[in-house]
N, C-alpha and C positions, 0 to 999 in steps of 0.2 A: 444577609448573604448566606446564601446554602454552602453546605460542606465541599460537595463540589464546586463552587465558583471560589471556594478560598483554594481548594486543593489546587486549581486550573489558576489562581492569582498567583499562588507561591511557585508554582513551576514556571509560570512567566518570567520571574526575576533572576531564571537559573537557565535563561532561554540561551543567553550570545555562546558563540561557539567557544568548544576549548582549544583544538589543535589547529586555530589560524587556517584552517580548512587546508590544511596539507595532504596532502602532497597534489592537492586540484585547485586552488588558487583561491577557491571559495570555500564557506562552509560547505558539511553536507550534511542533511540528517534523511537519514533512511526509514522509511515509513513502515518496513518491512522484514525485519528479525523475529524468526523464531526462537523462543527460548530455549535453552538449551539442557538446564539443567546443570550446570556445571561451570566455571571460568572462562567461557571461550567467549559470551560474546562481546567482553571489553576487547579482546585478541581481537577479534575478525575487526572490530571497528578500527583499532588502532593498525591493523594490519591494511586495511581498504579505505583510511584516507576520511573517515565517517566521523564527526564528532559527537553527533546525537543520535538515538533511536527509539522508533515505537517496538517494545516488545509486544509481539500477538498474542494472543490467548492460545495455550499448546492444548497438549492433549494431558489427561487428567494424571494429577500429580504435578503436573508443571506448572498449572494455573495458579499455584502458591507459591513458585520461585519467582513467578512473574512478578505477583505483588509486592513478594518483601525485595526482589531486586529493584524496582521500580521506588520503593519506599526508602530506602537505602543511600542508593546513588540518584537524586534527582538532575540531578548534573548530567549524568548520559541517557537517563531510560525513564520515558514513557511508558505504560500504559494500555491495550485494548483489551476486552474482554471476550472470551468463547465460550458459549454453553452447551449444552448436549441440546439441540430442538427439535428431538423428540420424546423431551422428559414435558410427564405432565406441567410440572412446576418450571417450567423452563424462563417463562415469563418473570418470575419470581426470584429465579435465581441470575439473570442478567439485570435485574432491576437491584439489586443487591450489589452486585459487581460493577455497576455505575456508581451507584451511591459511595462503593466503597475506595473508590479512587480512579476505577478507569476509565479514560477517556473516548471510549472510541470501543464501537465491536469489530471481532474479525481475528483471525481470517473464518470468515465462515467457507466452508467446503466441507458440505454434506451433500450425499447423492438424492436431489430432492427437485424438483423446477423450480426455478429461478422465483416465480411468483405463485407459486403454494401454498398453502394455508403456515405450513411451519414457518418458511421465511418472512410470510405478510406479519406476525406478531412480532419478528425481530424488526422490521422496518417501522411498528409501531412503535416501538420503545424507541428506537433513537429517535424517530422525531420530540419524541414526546421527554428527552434528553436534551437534544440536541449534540445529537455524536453523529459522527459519520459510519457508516457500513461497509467493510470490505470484505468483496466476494470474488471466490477464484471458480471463473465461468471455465468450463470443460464440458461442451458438448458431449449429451452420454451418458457423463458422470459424475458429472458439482455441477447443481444448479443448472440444470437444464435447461434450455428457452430463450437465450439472446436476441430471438426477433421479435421476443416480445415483451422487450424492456422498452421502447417505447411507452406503450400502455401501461405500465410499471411506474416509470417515469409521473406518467402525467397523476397516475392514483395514488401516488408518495408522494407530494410535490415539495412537504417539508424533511424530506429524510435528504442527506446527501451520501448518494453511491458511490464507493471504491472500486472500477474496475479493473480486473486484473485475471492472469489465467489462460490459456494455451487459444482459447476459442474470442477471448475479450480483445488478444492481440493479431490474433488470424484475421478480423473483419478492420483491420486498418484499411485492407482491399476492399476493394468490392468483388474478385472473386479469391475470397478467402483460402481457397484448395484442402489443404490439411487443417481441418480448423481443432484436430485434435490434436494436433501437432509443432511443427515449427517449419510452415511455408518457405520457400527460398524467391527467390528473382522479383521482378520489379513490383512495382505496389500499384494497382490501378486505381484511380479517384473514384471516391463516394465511396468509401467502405463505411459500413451500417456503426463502427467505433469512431471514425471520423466527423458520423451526421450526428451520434450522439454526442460527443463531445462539445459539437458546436451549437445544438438545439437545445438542448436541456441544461438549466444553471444549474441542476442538483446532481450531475455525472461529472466523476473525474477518475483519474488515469493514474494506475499506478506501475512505473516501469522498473519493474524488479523480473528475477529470476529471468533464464533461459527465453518466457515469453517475450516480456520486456527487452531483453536486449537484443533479440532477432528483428524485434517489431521495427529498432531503431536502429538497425545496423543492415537490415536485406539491401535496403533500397536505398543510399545514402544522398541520394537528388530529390528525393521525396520527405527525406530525416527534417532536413531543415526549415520546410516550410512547415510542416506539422509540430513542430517542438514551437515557432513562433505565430502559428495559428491559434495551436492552445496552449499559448506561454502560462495562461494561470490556473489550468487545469490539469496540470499534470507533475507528478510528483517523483523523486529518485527513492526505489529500495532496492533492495539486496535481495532477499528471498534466496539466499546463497549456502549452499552445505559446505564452502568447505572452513575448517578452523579455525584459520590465522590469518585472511584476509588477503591470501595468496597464495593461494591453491592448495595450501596445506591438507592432508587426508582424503581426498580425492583423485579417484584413478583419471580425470585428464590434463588434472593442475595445473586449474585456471582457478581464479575468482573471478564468478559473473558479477561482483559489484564494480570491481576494476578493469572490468572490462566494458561495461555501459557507463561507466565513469568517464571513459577513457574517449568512447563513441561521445559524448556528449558535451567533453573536452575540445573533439577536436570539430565537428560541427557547430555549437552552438557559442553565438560570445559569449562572455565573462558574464555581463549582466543577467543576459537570459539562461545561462548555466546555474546561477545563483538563485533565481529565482524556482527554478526546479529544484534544485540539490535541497535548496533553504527555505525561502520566504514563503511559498506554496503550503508546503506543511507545518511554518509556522500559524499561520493564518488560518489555516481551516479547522487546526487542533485550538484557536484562539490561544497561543502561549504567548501573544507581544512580542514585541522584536527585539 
């Protein structure tokens, strides 16, 4: 057994929820907290109803509160890795930060095309881990290129993609409109996130922040057939700035976790609530049930 399959064995046994998935009937583990640096994001969790989470790889400095918070508390906090990819050694130092307990890269958002030489090496490492990748697509400016993940798709066929990000959740339509933005009114069929989702077994969905929960809340006759089209592709985070897990420190004082909670609450059953809030990102992070 390699170090990380013990490290991924012993977090399994710390897998089942703690807070009874309160105050949403299910667990929830949120695939999507940035670190913070500080006390807050037990706060936000217990404030938004969350009883697990993947910490992301932040920006530098933070990528060490990640570890030893993550090492710390296995009980709440996961794990993913970020590197800088356009350090020569970049290779070297994500290949490090796997080995060294994380489970998962991301959020990668660098201003780069989506399938560039920087990003093709991170896609090479987790196949060759077996981590998933998540990337926050923003036409323009992270990861360029969305029409042509397809082709992406098919030339990674063992890497599995996290999509997520203002342009990943614009093309639920097929006319996207503001796909740097946050589209309003109804959702047309065949949007190029919808054929991925359903064409390719190595795309999945991650409904966190502002994108995430307009993707799930513009159109809500269209919410529910898409949540159980792709029941096992898609996953609940947060991606949330404010505090305390309700709206705390933010000038419009909301929390977008509890508020795509809330969307997901009241469109999706219990079963199929759970299996996004829970069992989706149990399973893909392989932590057992």
């Amino acid at each position: 057994m390699t170090r990380r399959d013990y490290l991924i064995a012993s977090l399994g046994a710390a897998a089942k929820p703690l807070f009874a998935g309160e105050p949403w009937g299910v667990p929830v583990f949120d695939i999507h907290l940035h670190p913070r640096g500080e006390s807050t994001e037990l706060a936000h969790m217990e404030g938004s109803g969350v009883d697990r989470a993947v910490l992301l790889g932040g920006a530098i400095g933070l990528e060490d509160h990640s570890r030893k918070t993550a090492q710390a508390d296995p009980k709440h906090f996961v794990r993913f890795a970020r590197i800088d990819i356009m350090a020569q050694d970049a290779v070297r130092q994500l290949t490090a930060a796997l080995k060294g307990g994380a489970i998962g890269i991301g959020e990668m958002k660098y201003a780069v095309d989506v399938d560039g030489p920087e990003m093709r090496r991170v896609y090479a490492v987790a196949a060759e881990f077996r981590v998933p990748v998540l990337f926050h697509l923003e036409e323009g400016n992270f990861n360029t290129g969305i029409r042509r993940l397809p082709a992406l798709l098919k030339a990674f066929p063992k890497t599995t993609f996290i999509g997520h990000g203002q342009t990943w959740w614009a093309h639920v339509s097929s006319e996207p409109g503001n796909e740097k933005g946050y589209p309003t009114g109804p959702v047309k069929a065949g949007g190029l996130t919808d054929r991925l989702l359903a064409d390719y077994e190595n795309m999945y969905g991650d409904l966190s922040a502002g994108s995430g929960r307009n993707a799930v809340s513009r159109d809500k006759d269209f919410t529910t057939p898409f949540l159980t089209r792709h029941r096992a592709k898609l996953m609940f985070g947060s991606d949330c700035p404010c505090s305390d897990g309700r709206g705390g420190g933010v000038k419009a004082g909301n929390c977008i976790a509890r508020q795509t909670l809330a969307v997901l609450k009241e469109l999706a059953s219990p079963e199929l609530m759970r299996q996004i809030t829970w069992e989706n990102t149990v399973k893909l992070l392989r932590l057992g049930h």
